[in-house]
C-alpha positions as CSV (number, residue, x, y, z in Angstrom):
1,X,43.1,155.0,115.6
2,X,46.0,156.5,113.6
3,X,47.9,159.3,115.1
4,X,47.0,162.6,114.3
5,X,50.6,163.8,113.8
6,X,54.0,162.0,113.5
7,X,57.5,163.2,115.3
8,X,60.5,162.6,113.2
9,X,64.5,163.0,113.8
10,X,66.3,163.8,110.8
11,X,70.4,163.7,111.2
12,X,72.2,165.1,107.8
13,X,75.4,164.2,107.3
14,X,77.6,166.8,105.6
15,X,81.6,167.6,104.1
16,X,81.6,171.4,103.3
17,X,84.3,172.7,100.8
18,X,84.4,175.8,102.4
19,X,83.3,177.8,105.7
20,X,79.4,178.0,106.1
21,X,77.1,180.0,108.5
22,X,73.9,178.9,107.6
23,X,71.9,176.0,105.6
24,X,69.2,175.9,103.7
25,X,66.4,173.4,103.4
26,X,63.2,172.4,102.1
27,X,60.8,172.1,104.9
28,X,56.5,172.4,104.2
29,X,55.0,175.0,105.8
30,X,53.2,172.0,108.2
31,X,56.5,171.0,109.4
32,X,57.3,172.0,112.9
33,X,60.6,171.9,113.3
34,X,61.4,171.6,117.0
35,X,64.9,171.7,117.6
36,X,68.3,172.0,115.8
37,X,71.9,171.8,115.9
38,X,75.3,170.9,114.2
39,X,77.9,169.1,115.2
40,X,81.7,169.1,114.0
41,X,84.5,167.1,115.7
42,X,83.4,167.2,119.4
43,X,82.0,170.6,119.1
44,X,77.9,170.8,119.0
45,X,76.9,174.3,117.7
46,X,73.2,175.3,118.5
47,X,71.0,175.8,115.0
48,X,68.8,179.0,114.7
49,X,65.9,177.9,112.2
50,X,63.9,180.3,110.4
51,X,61.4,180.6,107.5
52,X,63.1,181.7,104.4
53,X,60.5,184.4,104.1
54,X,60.9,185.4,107.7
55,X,64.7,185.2,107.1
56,X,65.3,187.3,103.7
57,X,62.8,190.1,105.3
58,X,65.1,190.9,108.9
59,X,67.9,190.3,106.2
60,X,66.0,192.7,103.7
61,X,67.8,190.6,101.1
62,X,66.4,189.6,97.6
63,X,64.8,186.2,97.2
64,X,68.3,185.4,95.2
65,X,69.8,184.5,98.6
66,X,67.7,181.5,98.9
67,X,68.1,180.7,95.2
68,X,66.1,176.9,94.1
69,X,64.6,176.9,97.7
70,X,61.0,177.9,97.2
71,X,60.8,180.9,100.5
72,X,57.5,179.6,101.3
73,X,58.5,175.8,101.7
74,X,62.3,175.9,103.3
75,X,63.7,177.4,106.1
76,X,67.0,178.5,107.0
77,X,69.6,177.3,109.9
78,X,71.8,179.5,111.6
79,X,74.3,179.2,113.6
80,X,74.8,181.1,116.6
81,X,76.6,184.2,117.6
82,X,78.5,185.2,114.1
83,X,80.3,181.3,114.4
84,X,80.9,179.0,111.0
85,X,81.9,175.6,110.4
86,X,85.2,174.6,108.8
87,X,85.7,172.5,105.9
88,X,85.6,168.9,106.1
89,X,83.0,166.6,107.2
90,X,79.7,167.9,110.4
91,X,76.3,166.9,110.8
92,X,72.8,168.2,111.4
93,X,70.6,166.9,113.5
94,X,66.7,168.5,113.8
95,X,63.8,167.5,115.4
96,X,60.4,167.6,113.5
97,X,56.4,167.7,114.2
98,X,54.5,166.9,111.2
99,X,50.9,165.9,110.5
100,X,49.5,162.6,109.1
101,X,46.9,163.8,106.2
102,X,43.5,162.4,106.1
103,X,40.1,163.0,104.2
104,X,41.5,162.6,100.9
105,X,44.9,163.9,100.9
106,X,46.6,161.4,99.4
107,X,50.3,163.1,99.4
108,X,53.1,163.7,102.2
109,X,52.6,161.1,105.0
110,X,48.7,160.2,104.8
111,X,45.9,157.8,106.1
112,X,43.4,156.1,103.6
113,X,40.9,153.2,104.1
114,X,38.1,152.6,106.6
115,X,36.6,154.9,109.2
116,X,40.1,155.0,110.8
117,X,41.6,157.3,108.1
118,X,39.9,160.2,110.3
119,X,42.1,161.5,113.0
120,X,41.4,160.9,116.6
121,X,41.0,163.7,118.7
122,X,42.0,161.7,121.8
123,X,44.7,163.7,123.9
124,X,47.6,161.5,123.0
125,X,47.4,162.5,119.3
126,X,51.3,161.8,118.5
127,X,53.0,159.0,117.0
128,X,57.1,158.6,117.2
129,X,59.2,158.4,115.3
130,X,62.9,156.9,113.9
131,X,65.7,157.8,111.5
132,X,65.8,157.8,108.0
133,X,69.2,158.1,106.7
134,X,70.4,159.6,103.3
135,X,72.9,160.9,101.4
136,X,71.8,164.4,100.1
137,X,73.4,168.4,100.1
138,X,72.2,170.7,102.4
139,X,71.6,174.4,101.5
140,X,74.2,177.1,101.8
141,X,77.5,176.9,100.4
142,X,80.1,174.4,99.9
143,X,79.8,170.9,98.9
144,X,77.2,169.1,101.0
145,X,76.7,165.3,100.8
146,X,75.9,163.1,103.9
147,X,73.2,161.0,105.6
148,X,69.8,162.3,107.5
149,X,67.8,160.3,109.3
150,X,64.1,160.8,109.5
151,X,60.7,158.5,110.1
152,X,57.1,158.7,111.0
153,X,54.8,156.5,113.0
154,X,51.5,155.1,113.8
155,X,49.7,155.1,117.3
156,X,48.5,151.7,118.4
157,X,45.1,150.5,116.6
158,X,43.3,147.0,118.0
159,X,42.1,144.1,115.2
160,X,42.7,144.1,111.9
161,X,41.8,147.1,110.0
162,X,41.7,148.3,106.4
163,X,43.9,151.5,107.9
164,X,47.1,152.1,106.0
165,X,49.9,154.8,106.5
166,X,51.8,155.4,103.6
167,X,53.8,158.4,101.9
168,X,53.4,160.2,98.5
169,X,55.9,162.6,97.8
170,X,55.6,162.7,93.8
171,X,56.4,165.8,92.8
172,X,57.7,167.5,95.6
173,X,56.3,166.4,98.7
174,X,59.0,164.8,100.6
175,X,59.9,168.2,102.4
176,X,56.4,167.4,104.2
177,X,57.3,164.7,105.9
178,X,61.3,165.8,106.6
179,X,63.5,169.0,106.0
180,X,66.1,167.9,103.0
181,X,66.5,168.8,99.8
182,X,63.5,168.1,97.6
183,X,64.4,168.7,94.2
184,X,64.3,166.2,91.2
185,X,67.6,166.4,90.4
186,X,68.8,165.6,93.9
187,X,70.1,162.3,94.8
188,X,70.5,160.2,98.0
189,X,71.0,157.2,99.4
190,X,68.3,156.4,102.4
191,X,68.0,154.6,105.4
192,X,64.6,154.0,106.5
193,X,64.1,153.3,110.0
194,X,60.4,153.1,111.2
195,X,59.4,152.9,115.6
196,X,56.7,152.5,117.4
197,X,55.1,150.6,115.0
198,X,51.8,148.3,116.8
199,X,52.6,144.8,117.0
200,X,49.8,143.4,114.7
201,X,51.4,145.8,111.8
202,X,54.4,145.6,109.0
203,X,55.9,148.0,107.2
204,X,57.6,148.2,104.1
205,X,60.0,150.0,102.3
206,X,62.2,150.9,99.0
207,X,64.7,148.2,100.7
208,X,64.6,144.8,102.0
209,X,64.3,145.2,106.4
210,X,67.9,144.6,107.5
211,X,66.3,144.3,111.2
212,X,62.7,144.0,113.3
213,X,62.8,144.1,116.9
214,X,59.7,144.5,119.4
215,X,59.7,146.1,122.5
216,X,56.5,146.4,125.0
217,X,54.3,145.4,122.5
218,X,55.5,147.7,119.6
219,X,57.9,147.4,116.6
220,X,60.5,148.8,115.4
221,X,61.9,148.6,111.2
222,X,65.3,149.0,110.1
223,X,65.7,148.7,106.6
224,X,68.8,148.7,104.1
225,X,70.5,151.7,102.7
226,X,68.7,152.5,99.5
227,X,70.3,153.2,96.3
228,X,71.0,157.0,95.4
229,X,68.2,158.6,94.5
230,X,66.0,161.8,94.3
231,X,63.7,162.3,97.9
232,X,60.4,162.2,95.7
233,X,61.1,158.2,95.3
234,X,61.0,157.9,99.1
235,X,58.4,155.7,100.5
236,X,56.7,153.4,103.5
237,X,53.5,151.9,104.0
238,X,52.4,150.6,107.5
239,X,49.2,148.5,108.7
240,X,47.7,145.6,109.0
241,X,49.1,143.6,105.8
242,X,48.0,140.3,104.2
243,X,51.1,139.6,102.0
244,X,51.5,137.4,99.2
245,X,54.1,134.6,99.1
246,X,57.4,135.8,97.1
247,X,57.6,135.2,93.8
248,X,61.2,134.9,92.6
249,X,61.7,136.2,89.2
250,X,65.3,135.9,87.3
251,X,66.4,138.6,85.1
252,X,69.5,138.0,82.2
253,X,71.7,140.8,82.2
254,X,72.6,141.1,78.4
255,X,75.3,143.0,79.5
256,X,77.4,141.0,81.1
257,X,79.5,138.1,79.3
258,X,78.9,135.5,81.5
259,X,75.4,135.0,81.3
260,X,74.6,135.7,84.7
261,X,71.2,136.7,86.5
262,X,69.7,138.5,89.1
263,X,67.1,137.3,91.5
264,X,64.3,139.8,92.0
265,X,62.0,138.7,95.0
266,X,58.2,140.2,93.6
267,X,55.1,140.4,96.9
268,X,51.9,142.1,96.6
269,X,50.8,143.9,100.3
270,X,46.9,144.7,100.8
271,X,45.1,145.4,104.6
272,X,44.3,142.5,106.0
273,X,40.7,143.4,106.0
274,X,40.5,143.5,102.3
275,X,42.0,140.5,101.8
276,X,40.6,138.4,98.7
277,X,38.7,141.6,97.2
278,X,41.8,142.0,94.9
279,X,43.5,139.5,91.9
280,X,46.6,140.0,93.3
281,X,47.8,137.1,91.2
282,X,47.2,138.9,88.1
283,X,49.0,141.4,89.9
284,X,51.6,139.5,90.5
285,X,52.0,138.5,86.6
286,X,51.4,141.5,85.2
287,X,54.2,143.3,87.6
288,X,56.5,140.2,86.3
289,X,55.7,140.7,82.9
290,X,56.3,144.2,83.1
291,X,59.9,143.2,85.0
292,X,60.8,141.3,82.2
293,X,60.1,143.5,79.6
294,X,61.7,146.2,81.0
295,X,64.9,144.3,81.3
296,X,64.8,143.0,78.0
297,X,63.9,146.7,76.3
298,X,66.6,148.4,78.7
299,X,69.3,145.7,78.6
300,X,69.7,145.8,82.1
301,X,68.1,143.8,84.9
302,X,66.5,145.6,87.6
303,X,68.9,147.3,90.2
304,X,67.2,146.1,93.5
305,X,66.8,142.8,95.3
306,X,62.7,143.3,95.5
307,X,60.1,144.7,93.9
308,X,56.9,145.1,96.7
309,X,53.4,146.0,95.2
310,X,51.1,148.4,97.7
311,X,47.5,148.3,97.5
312,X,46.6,151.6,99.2
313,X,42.6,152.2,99.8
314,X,41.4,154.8,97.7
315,X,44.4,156.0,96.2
316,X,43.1,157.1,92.8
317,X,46.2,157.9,91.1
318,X,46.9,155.4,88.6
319,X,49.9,153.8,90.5
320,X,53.3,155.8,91.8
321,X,56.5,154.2,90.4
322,X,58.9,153.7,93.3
323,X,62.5,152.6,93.3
């Protein structure tokens, strides 16, 4: 059975440009955060968190104050007792309860495929959770850049099934599954880290794993830092996967004077229980032919080291590009 919600960490690396009191961050109304706090040198400064909305009306300020957060979907942090932090480099670190979206709602962090995409109303209903890391800004003033970690999980399921856990956070859905900031033209670089993952699943990834470990029967993922880029293009899948061979693909960079080229490493993932219902060879050369054509029109090969292909059960959206 899948989880009915997942807990997530998310730690923010930050270098502020001037004094700061408070932060501001997209965070869906589903998102429970649980605790907070910021850390500076070998201080650690507790973290006040607040709805926007909840937060402009003690303040009985105009919506300006929380200017490109939406008041509904982002929350404030505080900290305590009138104190700032200085310029230069901090952290934050919150704590997060989120749920894992079934019966057809395919965005945020959701379930699709077989009777398992229903939650389970046993009493254990949460999954754990590990870091994601990335470089993004904060909210509130200064110059914010840094790296937050954040994950979500999957409670233990027995045999193959055609379950799978994956995320969908075109346009602005990311802020459902962690507090950052969830805007388009916002850019970071990621570090996906996935735990408590049951030992007859994978996961994958924008990036490569970097390292799998198990521990009493369950998995943890740690996968490579991601390029920069905006939080909608964030994504893992977890469950049950048959996966294709790799098919190496080489891409000429027309750019470059020495006539070198890049090695893209191309797999197609479907549940195990739905193994051979798909062509996933013609998958596999269409998504090459595509590759190739894209390099050639763009004249420039394609940035990262793999390209993974996700069948996801009755995800009707004509395909999500991720990076």
């Amino acid at each position: 059975m899948v989880a009915r919600y997942f807990d997530g960490n998310v730690s923010i690396a930050i270098r502020l440009d001037t004094q700061v009191a408070s932060f501001r961050l997209h965070c869906g109304p589903s998102l429970n955060v649980l605790s907070a706090r910021a850390l500076q040198g070998k201080k650690t400064f507790p973290l006040t968190v607040s709805r926007c909305s909840d937060w402009l009306a003690r303040k009985r300020s105009g919506s300006n104050e929380c200017a490109l957060f939406d008041v509904d979907d982002s929350i404030v942090c505080e900290l305590e007792d009138n104190q700032e932090l200085n310029i230069g480099k901090a952290e934050l670190q919150l704590s997060f309860r989120g749920p894992i979206n079934s019966r057809g709602v395919l965005h945020g962090i959701f379930c699709s495929g077989g009777a398992d995409a229903e939650p389970s109303n046993g009493a254990d209903s949460s999954a754990d959770a590990g870091p994601k890391k990335s470089r993004a800004g904060g909210g509130g003033g200064g110059d914010k850049r840094g790296a937050s970690r954040k994950g979500g999980g999957v409670a233990k399921s027995s045999g193959p099934s055609a379950l799978v856990v994956a995320t969908h956070f075109e346009p602005e859905f990311a802020r459902t599954a962690l507090p950052c900031v969830d805007v388009v033209a916002s850019r970071a670089v990621f570090v996906v880290e996935l735990h408590r993952v049951p030992a007859e699943c994978s996961a994958v990834s924008n990036m490569p794993v970097a390292k799998e470990s198990v521990e009493n029967g369950l998995k943890t993922f740690v996968f490579a830092p991601s390029l920069p880029m905006a939080p909608y293009l964030l994504a893992f899948a977890v469950g049950n996967f048959a996966v294709t061979p790799v098919r190496s693909v080489s891409l000429a960079d027309s750019n470059s004077n020495s006539n070198s080229a890049s090695e893209v490493s191309l797999r197609v993932w479907q549940s195990r229980a739905s193994a051979g219902s798909y062509p996933v060879e013609a998958v596999l050369d269409l998504t090459e032919s595509a590759l190739t054509w894209c390099s050639d029109y763009f004249g420039a090969p394609y940035s990262l080291p793999k390209l993974d292909v996700v069948l996801i059960p009755r995800m009707c959206l004509g395909g999500v590009r991720k990076l």
